[in-house]
C-alpha positions in Angstrom: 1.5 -6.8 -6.1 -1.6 -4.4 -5.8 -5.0 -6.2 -6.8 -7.8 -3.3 -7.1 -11.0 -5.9 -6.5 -14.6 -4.1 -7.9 -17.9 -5.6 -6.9 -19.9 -4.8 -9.4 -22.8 -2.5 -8.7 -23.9 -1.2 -5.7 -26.0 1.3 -3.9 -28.9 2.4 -6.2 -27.7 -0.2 -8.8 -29.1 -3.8 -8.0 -27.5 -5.2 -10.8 -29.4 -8.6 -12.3 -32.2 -9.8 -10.2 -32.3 -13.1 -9.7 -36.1 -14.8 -10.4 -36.2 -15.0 -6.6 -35.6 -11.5 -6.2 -31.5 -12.2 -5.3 -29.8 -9.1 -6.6 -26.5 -9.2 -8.2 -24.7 -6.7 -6.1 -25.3 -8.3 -3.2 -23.3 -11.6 -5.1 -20.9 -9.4 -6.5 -19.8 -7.7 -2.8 -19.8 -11.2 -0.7 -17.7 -12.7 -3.3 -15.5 -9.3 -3.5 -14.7 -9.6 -0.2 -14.1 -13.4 0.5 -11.9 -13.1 -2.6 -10.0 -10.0 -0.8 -10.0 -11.8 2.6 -8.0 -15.0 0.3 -5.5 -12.4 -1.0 -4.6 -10.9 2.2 -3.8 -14.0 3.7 -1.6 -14.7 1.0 0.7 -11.6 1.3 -1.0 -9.2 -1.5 -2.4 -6.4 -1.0 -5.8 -5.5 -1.5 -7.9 -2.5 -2.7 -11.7 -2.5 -3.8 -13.8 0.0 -5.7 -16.3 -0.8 -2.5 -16.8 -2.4 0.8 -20.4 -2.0 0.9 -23.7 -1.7 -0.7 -23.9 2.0 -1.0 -21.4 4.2 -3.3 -20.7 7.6 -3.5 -20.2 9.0 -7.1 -23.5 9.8 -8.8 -24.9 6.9 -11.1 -23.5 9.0 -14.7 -20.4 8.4 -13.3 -19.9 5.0 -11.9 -17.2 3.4 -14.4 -15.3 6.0 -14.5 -15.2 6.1 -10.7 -14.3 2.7 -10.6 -11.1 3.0 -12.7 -10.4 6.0 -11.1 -10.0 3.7 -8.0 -7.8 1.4 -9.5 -5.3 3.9 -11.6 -5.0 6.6 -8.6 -4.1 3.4 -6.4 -1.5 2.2 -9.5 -2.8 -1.2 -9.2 -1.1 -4.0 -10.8 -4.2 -6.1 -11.8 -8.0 -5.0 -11.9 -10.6 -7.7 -11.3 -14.3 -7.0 -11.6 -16.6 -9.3 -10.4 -20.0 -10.0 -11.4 -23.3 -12.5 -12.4 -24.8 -13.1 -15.8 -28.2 -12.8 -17.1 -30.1 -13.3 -19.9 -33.8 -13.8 -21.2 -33.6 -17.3 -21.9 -33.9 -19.0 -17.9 -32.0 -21.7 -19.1 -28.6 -19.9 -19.7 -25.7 -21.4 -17.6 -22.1 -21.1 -17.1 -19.3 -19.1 -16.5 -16.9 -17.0 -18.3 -14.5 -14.3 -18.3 -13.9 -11.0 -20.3 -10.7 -9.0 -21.1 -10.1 -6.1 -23.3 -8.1 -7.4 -26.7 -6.8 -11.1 -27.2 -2.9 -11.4 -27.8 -1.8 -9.3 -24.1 -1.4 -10.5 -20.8 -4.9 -9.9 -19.6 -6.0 -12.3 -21.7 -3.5 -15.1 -20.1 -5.3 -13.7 -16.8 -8.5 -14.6 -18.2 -8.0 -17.7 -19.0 -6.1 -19.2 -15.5 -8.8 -17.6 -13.8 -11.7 -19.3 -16.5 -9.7 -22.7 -15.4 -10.2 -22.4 -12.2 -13.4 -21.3 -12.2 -14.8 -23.8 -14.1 -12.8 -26.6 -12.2 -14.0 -25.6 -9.1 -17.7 -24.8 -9.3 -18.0 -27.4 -12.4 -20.6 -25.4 -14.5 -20.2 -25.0 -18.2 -17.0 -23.6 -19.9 -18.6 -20.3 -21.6 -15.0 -19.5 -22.9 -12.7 -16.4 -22.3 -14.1 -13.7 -24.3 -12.9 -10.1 -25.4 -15.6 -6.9 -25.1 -15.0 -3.3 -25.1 -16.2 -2.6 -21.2 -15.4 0.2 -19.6 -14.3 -1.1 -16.7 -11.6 -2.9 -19.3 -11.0 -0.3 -21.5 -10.4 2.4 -18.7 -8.4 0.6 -16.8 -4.2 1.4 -16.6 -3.0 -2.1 -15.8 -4.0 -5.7 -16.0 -7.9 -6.2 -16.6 -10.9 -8.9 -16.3 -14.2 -9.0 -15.7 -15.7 -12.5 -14.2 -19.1 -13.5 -14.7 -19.4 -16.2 -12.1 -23.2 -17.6 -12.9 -26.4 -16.8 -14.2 -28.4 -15.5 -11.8 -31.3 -15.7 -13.8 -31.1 -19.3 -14.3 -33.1 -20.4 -11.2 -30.7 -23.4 -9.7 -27.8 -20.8 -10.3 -29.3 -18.4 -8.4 -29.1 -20.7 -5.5 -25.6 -21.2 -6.1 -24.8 -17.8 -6.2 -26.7 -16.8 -3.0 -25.1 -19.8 -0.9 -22.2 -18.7 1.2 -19.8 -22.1 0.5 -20.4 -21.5 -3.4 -19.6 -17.9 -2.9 -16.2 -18.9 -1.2 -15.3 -21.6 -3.7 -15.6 -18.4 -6.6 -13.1 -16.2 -4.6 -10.9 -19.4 -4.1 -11.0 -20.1 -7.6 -10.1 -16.7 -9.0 -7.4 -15.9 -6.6 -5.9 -19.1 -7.5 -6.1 -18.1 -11.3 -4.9 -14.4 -10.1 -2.0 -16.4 -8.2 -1.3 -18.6 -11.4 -2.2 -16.3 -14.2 1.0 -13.6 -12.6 3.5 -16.7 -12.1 3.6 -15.3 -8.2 4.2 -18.2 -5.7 2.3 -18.3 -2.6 3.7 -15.9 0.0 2.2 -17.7 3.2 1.4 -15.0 6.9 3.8 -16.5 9.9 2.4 -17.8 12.8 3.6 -17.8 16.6 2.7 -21.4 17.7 3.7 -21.6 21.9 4.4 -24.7 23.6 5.5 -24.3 27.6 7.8 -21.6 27.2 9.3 -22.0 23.5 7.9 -20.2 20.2 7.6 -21.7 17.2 7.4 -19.7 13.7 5.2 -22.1 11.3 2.7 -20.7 8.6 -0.8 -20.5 8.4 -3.0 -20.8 4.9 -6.7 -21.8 5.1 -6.7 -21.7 8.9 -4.4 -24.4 9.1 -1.2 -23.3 10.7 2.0 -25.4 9.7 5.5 -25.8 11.3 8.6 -27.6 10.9 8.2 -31.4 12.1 11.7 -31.7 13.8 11.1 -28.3 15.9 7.8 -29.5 16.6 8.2 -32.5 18.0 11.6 -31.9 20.0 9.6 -29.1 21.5 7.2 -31.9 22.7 9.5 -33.9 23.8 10.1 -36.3 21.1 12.5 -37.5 18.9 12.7 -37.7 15.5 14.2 -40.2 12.7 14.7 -39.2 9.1 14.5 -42.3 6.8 15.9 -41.0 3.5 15.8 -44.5 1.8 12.1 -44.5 2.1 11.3 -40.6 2.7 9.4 -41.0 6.2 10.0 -39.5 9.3 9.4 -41.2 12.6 8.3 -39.4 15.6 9.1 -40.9 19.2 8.5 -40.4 22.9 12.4 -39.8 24.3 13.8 -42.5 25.8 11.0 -45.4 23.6 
């Protein structure tokens, strides 16, 4: 599975401003790039529209560059990330756009809405449709996130504070993860001890390996207790 990520904004483009003069793109690309980082690690690969704050297409043609990302790359699923705003300071929430209700994208939408709104607990704005470009234009699989208001100053602090931005990208690859029906494809990892390697797993910088290889590697020895499901780990020879 190919996921084309797009930050939203960029370069001469600021996006919202926050009332403390935090600019959307700047959101939009730490997010993008946690959220990419996520992925990776769980075997999918990753393109994005951009890796940084500048972009090279001239402003007239910014959407169109952006799909033109995603479809050249045939991308399986197209996920644009950005931050709400309105007039009224007092907006708050989160919610998620596709294209047309009644197709897949919409299904996306909504286990990535779930997650979102279980993980950063702000209020449920709802999966919505909207005729975006960036939706419309699109040859696969497409939703747009708005994560916060940025406008609304205690969301604006949210949005700018690294652990909330990581929560975000947690949230929507889990939806990504849920929303396709993929499971979890977790990176090996060598784990030495003396002179025997291990292969475990790693997933959220935890690495994991089997219990009984573990241990006998150690040393130990180990007693499976099916009655009541526990395994005991012993020194040899105690």
């Amino acid at each position: 599975m190919l996921i084309c990520i797009d930050p939203g904004h960029g370069g001469y483009d600021p996006g919202a401003v926050g009332p403390s003069g935090v600019t959307e793109k700047d959101i939009n690309l730490a997010v993008a790039m946690t959220l990419s980082k996520i992925l990776q690690s769980k075997g999918v690969d990753v393109v994005l529209t951009r890796t940084g704050d500048l972009v090279s297409w001239r402003p007239d043609n910014d959407l169109w560059e952006r799909c033109n990302i995603a479809n050249k790359a045939s991308a399986d699923i197209f996920i644009s990330i950005h931050c709400n705003s309105a007039t009224n300071p007092a907006a708050t929430g989160t919610e998620t756009f596709c294209y047309q209700k009644g197709i897949r994208s919409f299904d996306l939408a909504q286990a990535i809405q779930s997650r979102l709104v279980q993980a950063i607990k702000l209020p449920d704005r709802g999966v919505k449709t909207a005729n975006f470009y960036v939706l419309r234009g699109t040859n696969m699989l497409a939703v747009l996130v708005e994560l916060a208001f940025i406008n609304n100053p205690r969301e604006e602090a949210k949005l700018n504070n690294a652990d909330f931005q990581r929560t975000c990208a947690e949230a929507v690859a889990q939806g990504i993860m849920e929303g396709m029906g993929v499971e979890e494809v977790l990176p090996e990892v060598k784990i030495r001890l003396g002179n025997k390697t291990l292969t475990g797993m790693i997933k959220d910088d935890l690495s994991y390996a089997p219990v009984r290889a573990l241990a006998e590697a150690l040393g130990c020895k180990v007693v499976w207790n099916d009655k009541t499901r526990t395994v005991t780990v012993t020194k040899e020879g105690k």
